[in-house]
N, C-alpha and C positions, 0 to 999 in steps of 0.2 A: 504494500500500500504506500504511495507517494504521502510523504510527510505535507502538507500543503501549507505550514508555515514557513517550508523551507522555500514551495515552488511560488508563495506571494512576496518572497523576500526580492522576485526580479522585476515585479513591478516596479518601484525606485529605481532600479537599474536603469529600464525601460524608459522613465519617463527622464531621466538623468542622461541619456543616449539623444532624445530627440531634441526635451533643451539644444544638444552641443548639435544636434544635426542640421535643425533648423535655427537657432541660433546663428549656427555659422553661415546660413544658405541667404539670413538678412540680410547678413553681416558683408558679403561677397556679392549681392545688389547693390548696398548700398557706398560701395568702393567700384565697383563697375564704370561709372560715367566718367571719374578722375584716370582710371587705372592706363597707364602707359599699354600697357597690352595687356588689354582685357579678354582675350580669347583662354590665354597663359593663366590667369588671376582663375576665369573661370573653370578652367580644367585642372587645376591644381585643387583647390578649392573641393570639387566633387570628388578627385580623386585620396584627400586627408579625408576629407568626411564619412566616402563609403570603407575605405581601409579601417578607418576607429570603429565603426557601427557593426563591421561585419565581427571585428575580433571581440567588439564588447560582447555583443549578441553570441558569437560561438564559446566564450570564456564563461558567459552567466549562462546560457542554457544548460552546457555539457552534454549535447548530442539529445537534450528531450523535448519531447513537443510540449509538453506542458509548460514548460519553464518559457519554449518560445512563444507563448500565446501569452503570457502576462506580459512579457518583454515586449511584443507589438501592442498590447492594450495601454502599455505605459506611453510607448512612444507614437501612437496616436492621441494619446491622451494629452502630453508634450504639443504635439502641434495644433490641437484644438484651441488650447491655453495660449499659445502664443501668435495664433492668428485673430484672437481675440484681444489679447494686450496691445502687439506692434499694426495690426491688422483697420482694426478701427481708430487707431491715432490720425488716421490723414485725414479731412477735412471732407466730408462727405457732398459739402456745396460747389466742391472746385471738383471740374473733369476736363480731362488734358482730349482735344481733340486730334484729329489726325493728324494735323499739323507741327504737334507736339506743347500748339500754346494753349496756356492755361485760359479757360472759360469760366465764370461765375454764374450758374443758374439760380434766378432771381425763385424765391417761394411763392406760391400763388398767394392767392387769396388778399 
């Protein structure tokens, strides 16, 4: 029988993986626009992030599915969290048209 205080101990993991996953995925947007070579910034970038997530995830599972399903419940749980912290910080009035310039839609009424 799987001890299951041991297999909820990966959730923390889990959400402590996508923190740094998606953390880093802002973080590498929002140096994009300055970056001298942003193609380089970008591929580096995904390739530290899926290297850590893959060795966190195969070091906290240990070869078991159970421990990997908390592990993904934390690290979508991670990104839910932090699409709703960094997510809704921009200004919901202002929208960039195709152009790239910023527009201001007036509120009705």
């Amino acid at each position: 029988m799987t001890d299951w205080l041991d297999v909820l101990s990966t959730l923390p993991i889990g959400i402590a993986a996508g923190t740094f996953y998606f953390g880093g995925l802002w973080w590498t947007v929002k140096k994009l626009p300055g970056a001298h070579r942003p193609e380089f910034l970008s591929l580096a970038s995904f390739l530290l992030r899926a290297v850590v997530i893959l060795t966190v995830f195969y070091a906290a599972t240990q070869g078991k599915w159970d421990r990997l399903i908390f592990c993904l419940v934390g690290f979508s749980l991670a990104r839910l969290v932090l699409l709703r912290r960094i997510g809704l910080r921009t200004d919901k009035s202002k929208r960039l048209n195709r152009l790239g310039k910023e527009t201001v839609t007036q509120p009705k009424g």
